[in-house]
Backbone as a chain_set.jsonl record, in Angstrom:
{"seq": "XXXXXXXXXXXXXXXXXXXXXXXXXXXXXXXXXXXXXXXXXXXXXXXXXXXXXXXXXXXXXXXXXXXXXXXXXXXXXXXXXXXXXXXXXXXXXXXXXXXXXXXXXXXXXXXXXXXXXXXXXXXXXXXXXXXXXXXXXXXXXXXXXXXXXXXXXXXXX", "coords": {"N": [[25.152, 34.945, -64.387], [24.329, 32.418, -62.599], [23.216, 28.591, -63.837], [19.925, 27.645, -63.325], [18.519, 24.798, -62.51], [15.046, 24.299, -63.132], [13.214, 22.39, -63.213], [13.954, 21.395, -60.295], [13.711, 23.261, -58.648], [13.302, 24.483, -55.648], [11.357, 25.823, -52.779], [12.406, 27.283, -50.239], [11.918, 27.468, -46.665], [12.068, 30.894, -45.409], [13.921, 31.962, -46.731], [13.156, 32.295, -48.786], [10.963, 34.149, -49.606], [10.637, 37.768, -49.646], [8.975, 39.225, -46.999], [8.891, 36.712, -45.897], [5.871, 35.543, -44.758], [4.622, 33.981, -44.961], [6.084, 31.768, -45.331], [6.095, 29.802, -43.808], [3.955, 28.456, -44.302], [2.458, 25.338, -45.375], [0.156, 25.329, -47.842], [0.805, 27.389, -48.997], [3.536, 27.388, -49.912], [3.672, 25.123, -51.206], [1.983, 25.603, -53.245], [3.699, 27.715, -54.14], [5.791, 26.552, -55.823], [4.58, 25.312, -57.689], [3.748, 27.524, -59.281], [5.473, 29.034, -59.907], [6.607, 26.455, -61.638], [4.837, 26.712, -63.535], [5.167, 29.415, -64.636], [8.006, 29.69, -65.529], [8.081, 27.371, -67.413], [5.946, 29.043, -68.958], [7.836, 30.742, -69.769], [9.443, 30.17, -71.578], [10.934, 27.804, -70.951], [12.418, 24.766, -70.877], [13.976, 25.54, -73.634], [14.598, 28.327, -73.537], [16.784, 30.41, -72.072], [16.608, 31.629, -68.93], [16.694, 34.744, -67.271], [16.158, 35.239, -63.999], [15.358, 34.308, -60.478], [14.725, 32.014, -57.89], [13.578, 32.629, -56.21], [12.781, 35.646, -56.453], [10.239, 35.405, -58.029], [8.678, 33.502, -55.973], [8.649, 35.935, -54.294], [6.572, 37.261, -55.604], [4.805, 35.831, -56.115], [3.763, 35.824, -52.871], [4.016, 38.651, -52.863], [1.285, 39.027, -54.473], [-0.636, 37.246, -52.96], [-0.682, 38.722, -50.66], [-2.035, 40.665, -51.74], [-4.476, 39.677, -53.074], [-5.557, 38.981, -50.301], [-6.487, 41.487, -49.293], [-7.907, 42.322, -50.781], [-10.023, 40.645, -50.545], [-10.432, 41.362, -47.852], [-11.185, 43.713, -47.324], [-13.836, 43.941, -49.2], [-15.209, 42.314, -47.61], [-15.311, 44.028, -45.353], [-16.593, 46.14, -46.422], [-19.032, 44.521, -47.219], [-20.17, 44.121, -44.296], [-20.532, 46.5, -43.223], [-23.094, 47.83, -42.878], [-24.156, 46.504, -40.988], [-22.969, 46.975, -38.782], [-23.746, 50.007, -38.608], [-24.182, 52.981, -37.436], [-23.873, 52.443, -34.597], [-21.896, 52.659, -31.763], [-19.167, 54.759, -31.817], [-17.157, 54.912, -30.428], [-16.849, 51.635, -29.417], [-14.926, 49.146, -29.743], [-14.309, 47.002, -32.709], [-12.251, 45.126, -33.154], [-11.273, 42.43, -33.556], [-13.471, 41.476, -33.253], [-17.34, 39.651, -33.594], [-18.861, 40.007, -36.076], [-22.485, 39.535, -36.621], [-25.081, 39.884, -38.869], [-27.881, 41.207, -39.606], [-31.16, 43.16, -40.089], [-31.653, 45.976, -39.824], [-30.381, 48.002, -40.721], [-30.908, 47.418, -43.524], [-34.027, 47.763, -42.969], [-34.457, 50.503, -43.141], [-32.781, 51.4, -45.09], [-34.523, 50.468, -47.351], [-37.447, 51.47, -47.073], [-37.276, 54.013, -48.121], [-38.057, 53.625, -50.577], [-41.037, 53.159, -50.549], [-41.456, 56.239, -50.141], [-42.263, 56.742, -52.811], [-45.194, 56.589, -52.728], [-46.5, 58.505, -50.982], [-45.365, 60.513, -52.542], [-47.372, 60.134, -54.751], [-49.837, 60.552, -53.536], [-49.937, 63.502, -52.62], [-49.918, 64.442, -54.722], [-52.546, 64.026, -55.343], [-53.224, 61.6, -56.388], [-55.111, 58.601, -57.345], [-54.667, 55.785, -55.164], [-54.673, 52.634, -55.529], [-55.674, 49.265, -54.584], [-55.22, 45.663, -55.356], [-55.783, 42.083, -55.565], [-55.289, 39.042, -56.73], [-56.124, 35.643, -57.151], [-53.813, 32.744, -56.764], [-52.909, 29.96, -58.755], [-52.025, 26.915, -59.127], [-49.883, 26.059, -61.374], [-50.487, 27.456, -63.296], [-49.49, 30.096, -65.223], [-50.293, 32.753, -66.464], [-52.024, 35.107, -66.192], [-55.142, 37.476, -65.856], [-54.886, 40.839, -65.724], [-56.136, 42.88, -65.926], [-59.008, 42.323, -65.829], [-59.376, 41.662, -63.138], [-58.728, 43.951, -62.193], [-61.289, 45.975, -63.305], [-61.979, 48.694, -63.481], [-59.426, 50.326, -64.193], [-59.343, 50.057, -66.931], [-58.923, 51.802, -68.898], [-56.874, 53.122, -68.416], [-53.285, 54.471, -67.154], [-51.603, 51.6, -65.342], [-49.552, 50.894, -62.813], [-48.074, 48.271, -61.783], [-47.305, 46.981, -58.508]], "CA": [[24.112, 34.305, -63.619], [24.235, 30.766, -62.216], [22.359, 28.334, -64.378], [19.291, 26.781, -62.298], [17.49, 23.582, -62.441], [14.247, 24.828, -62.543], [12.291, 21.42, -62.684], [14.384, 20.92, -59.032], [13.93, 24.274, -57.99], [12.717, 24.024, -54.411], [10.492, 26.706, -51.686], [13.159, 27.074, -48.638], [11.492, 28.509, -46.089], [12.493, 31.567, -44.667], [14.917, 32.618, -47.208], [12.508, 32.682, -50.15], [10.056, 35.723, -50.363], [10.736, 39.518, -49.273], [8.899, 39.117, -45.82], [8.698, 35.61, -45.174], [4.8, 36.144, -44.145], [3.652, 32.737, -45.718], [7.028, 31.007, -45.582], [6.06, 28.655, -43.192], [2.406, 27.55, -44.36], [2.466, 24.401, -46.191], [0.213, 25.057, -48.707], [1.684, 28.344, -50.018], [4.866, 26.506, -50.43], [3.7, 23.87, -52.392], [1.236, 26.148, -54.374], [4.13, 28.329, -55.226], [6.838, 25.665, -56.068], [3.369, 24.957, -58.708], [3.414, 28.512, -59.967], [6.629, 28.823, -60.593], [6.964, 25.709, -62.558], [4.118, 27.29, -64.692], [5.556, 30.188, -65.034], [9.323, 29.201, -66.054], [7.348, 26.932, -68.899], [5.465, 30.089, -69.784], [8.655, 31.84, -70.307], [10.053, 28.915, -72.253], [11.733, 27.343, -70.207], [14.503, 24.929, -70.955], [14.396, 25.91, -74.272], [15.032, 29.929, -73.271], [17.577, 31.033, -70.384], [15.995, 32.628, -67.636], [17.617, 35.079, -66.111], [15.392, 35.488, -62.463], [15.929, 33.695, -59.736], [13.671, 31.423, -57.959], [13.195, 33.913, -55.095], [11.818, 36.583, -57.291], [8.919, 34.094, -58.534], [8.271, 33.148, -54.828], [8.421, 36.882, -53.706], [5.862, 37.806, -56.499], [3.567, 35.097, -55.302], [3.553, 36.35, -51.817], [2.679, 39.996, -52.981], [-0.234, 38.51, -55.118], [-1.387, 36.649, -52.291], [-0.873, 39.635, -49.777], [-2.849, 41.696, -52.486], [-5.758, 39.304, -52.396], [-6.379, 39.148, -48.82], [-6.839, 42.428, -49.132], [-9.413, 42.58, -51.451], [-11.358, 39.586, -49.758], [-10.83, 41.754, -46.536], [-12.426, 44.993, -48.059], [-14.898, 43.396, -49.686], [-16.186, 41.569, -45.767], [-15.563, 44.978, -44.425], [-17.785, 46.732, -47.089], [-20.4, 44.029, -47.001], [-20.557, 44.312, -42.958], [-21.043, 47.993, -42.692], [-24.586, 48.147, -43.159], [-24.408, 45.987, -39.729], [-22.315, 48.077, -37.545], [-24.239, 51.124, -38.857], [-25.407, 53.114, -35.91], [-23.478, 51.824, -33.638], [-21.568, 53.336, -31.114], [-18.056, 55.195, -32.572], [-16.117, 54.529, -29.261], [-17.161, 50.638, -29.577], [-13.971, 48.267, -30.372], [-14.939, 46.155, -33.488], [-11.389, 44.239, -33.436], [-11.485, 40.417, -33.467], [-15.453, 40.965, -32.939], [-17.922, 38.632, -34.623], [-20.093, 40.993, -36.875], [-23.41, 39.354, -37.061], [-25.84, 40.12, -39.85], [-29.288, 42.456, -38.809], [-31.446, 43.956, -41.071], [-31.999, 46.955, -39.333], [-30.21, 48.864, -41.927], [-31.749, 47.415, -44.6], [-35.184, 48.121, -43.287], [-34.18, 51.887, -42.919], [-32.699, 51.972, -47.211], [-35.722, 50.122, -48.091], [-38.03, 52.589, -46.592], [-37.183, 54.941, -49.069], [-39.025, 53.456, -51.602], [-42.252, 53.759, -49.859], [-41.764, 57.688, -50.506], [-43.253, 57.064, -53.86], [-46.796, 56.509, -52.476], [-46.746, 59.533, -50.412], [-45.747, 61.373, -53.367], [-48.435, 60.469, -55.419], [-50.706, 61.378, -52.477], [-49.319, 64.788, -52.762], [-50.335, 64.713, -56.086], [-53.811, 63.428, -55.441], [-53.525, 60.396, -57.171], [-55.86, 57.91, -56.767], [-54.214, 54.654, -55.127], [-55.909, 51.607, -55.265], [-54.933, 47.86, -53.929], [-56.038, 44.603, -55.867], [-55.326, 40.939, -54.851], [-55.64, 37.897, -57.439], [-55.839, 34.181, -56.837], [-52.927, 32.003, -57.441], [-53.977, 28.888, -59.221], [-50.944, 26.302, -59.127], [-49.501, 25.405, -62.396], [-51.16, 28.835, -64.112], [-48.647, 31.213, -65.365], [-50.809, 34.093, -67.191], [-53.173, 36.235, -65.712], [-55.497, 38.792, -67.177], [-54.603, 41.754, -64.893], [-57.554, 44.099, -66.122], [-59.737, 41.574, -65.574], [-58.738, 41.685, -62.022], [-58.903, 45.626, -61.824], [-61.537, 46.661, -64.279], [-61.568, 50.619, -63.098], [-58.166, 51.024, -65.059], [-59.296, 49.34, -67.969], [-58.651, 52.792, -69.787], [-55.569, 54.027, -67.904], [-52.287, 53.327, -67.42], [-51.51, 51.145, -64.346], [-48.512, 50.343, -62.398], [-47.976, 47.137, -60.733], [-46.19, 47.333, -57.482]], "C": [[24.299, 32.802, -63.715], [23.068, 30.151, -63.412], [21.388, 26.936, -63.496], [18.212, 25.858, -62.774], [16.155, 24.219, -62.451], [13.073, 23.669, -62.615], [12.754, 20.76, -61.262], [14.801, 22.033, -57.954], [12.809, 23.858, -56.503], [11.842, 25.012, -53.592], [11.777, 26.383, -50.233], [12.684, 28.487, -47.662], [12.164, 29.588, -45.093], [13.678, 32.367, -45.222], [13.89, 32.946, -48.909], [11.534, 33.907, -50.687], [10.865, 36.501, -49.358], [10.313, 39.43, -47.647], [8.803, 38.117, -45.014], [7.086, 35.002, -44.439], [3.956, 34.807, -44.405], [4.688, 31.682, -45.835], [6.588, 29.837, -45.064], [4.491, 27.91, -43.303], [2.449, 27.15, -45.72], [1.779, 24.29, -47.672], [0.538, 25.98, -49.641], [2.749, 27.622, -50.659], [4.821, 25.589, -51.135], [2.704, 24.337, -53.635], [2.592, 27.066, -55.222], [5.056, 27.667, -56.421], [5.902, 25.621, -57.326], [3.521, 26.113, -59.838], [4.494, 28.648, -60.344], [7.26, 27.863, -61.739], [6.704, 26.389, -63.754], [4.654, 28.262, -65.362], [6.945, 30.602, -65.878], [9.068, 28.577, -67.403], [6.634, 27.952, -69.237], [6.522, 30.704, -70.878], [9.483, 31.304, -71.509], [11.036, 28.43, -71.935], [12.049, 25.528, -70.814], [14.732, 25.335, -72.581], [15.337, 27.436, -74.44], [15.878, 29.779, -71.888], [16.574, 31.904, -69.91], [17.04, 33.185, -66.951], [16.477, 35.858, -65.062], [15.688, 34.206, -61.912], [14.362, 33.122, -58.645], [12.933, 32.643, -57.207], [12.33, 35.24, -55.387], [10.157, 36.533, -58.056], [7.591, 34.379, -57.197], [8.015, 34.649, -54.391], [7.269, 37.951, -54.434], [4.483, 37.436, -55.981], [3.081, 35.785, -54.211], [2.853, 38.052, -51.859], [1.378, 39.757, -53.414], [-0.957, 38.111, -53.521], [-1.719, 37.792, -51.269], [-1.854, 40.834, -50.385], [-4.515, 41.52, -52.534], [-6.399, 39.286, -51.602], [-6.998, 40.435, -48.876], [-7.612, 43.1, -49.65], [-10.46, 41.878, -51.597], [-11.483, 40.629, -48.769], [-11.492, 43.047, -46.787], [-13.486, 44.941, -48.276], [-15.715, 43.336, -48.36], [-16.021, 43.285, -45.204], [-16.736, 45.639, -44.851], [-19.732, 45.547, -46.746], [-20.771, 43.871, -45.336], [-21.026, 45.742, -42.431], [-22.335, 48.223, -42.832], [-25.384, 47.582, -41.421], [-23.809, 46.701, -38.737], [-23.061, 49.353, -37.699], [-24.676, 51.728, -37.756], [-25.039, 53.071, -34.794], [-22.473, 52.83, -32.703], [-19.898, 53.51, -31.773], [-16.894, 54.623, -31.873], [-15.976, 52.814, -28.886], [-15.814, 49.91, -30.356], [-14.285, 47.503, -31.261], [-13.856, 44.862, -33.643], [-11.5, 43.147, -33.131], [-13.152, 40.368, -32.929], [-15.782, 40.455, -33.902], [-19.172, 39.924, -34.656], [-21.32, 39.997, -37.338], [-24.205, 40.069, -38.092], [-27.578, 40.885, -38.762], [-30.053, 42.829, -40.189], [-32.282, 45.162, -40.734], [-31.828, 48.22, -39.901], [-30.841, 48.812, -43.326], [-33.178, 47.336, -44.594], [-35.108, 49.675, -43.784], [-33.892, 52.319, -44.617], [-34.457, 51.606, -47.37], [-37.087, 51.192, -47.985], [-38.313, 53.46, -47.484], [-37.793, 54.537, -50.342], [-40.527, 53.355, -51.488], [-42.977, 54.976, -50.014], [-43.03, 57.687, -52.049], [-45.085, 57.157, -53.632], [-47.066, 57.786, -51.842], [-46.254, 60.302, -51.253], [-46.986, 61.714, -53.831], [-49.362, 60.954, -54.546], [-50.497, 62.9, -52.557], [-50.522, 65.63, -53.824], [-51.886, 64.483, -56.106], [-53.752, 62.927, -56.261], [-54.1, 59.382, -56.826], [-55.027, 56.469, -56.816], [-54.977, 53.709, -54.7], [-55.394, 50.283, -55.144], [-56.082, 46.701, -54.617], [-55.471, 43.087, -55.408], [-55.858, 40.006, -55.884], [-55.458, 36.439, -56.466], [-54.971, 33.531, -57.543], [-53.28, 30.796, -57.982], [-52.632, 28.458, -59.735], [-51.347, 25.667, -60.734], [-50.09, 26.4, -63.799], [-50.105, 30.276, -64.35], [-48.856, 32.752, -65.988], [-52.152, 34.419, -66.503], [-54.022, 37.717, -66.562], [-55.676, 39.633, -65.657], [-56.137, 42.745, -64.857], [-58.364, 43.696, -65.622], [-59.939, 41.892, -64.32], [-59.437, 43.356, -61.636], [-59.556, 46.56, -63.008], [-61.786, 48.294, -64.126], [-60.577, 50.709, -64.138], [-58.48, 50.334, -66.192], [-59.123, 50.405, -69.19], [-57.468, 53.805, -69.242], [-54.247, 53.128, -67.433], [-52.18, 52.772, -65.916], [-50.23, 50.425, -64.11], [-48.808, 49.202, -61.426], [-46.805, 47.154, -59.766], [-45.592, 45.918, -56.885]], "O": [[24.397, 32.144, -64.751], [22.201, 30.89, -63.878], [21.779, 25.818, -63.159], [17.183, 26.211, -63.349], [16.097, 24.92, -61.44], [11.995, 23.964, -62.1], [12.168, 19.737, -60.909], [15.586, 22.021, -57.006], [11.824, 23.12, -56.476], [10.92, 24.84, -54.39], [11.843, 25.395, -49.502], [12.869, 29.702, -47.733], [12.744, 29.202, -44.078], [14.324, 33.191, -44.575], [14.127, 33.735, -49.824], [11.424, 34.406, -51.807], [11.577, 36.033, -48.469], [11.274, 39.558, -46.888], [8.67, 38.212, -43.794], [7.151, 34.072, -43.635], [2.779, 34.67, -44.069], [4.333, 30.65, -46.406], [6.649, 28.821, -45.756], [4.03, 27.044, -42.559], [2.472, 27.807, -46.761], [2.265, 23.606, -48.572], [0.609, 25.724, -50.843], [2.764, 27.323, -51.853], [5.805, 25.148, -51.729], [2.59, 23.729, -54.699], [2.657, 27.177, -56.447], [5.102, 28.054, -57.589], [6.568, 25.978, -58.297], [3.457, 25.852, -61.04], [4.586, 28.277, -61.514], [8.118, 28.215, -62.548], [7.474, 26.684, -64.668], [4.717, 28.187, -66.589], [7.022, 31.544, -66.667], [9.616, 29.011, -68.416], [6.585, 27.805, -70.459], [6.398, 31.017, -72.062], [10.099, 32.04, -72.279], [12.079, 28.566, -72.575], [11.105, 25.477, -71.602], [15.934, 25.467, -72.81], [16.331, 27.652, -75.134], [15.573, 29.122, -70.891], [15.886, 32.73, -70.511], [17.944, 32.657, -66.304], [16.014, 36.96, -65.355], [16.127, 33.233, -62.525], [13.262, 33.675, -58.656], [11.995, 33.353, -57.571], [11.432, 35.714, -54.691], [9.333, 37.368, -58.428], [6.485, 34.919, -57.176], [6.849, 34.705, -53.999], [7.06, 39.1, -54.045], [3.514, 38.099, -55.61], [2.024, 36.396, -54.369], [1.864, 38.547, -51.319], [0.407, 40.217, -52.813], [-1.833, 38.855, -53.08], [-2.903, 37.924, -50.957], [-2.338, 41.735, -49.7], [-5.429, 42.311, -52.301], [-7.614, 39.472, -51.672], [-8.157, 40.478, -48.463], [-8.047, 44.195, -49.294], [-11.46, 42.062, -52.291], [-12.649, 41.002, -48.636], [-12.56, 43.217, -46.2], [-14.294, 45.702, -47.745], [-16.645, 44.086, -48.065], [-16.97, 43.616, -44.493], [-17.72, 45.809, -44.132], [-20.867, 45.775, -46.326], [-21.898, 43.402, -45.176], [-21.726, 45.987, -41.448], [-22.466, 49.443, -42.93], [-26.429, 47.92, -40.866], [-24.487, 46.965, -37.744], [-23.004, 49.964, -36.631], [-25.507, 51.16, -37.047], [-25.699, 53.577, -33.886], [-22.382, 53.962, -33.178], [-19.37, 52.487, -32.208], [-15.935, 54.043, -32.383], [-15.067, 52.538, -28.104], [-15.69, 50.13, -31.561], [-14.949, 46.695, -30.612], [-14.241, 43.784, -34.095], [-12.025, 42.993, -32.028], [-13.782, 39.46, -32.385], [-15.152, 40.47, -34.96], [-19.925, 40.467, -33.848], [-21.199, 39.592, -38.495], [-23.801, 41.231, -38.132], [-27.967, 40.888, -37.594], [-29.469, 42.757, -41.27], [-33.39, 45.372, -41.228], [-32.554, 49.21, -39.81], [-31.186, 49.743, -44.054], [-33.795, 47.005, -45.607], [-35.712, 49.997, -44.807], [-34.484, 53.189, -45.257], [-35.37, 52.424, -47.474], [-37.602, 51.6, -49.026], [-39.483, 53.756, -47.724], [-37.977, 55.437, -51.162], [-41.18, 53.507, -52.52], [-44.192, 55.164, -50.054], [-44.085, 58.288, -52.254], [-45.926, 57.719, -54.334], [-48.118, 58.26, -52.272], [-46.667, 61.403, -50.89], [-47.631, 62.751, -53.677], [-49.781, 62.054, -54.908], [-51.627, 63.384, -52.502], [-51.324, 66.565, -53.833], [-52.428, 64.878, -57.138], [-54.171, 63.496, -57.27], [-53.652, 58.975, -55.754], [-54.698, 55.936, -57.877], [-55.781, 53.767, -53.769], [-54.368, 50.189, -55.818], [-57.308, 46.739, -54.512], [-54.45, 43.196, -54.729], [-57.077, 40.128, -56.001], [-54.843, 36.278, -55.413], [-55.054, 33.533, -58.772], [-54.361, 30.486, -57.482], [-52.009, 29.158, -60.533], [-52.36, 25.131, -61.184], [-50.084, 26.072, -64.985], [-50.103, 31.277, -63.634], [-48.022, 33.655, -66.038], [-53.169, 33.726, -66.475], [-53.672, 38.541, -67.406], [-56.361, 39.245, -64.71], [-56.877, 43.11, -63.944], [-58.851, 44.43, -64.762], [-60.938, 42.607, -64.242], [-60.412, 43.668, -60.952], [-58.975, 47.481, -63.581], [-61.645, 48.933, -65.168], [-60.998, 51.284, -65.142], [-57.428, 49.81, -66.557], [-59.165, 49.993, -70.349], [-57.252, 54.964, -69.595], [-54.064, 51.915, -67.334], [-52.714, 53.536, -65.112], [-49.789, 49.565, -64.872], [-49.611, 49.226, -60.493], [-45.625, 47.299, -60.084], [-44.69, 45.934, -56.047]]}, "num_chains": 1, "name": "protein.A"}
């Protein structure tokens, strides 16, 4: 194996990673030329021979980076599905702009509602109280408020 400069190792585009997919955007090429340094001084570099080649560095980078997109672009797909929900199957979504709705998240939320029409079920007696806020007052006497339960247990909703 050739022995290579590696504080004058360079990014040539178009011959340096596996698909070339990032060769030509400026700041890959100067981020990897970066990572590579790092990584050559990881390995102990000039004290240790290296045997890899810059290309192998650079073509490592490029999977990383092709690995990330792809778990930013998952991520946006997952957090958009709650907005397409519903929607028509036959409907093209490609290069569309997915606005935000919360049409789905009235529909989950909903479901926590059920609990009241349980207890109804149950004949449980539900009862609604309302305090006054009083700026710069952080403790409240709740009972106070709702003396009926002053001998049972009471959930606050």
């Amino acid at each position: 194996m050739a022995t290579i400069d590696w504080y004058n190792a360079t990014f040539s585009a178009g011959n340096s990673t596996a698909f070339g997919e990032f060769d030509s955007d400026s700041q890959f090429v100067t981020d990897s030329v970066k990572v590579l340094r790092y990584i050559v001084r990881s390995l102990g570099y000039p004290s240790m021979q290296l045997e890899i080649y810059p290309e192998h560095v650079f073509t490592a980078f490029e999977s990383a980076t092709m690995k990330y997109s792809t778990i930013v672009n998952e991520y946006k797909i997952a957090d958009n599905l709650l907005n397409v929900y519903g929607q028509d199957p036959s409907e093209d979504l490609t290069k569309a702009g997915i606005y935000g709705n919360l049409s789905a998240i009235f529909e989950i939320s909903s479901m926590y509602g059920q609990e009241a029409i349980i207890r109804n079920s149950l004949k449980t007696e539900i009862y609604t109280a309302s305090i006054n806020i009083i700026p710069g007052q952080q403790e409240y006497d709740l009972r106070g408020v709702i003396p009926q339960y002053t001998n049972s247990n009471v959930q606050i909703l």
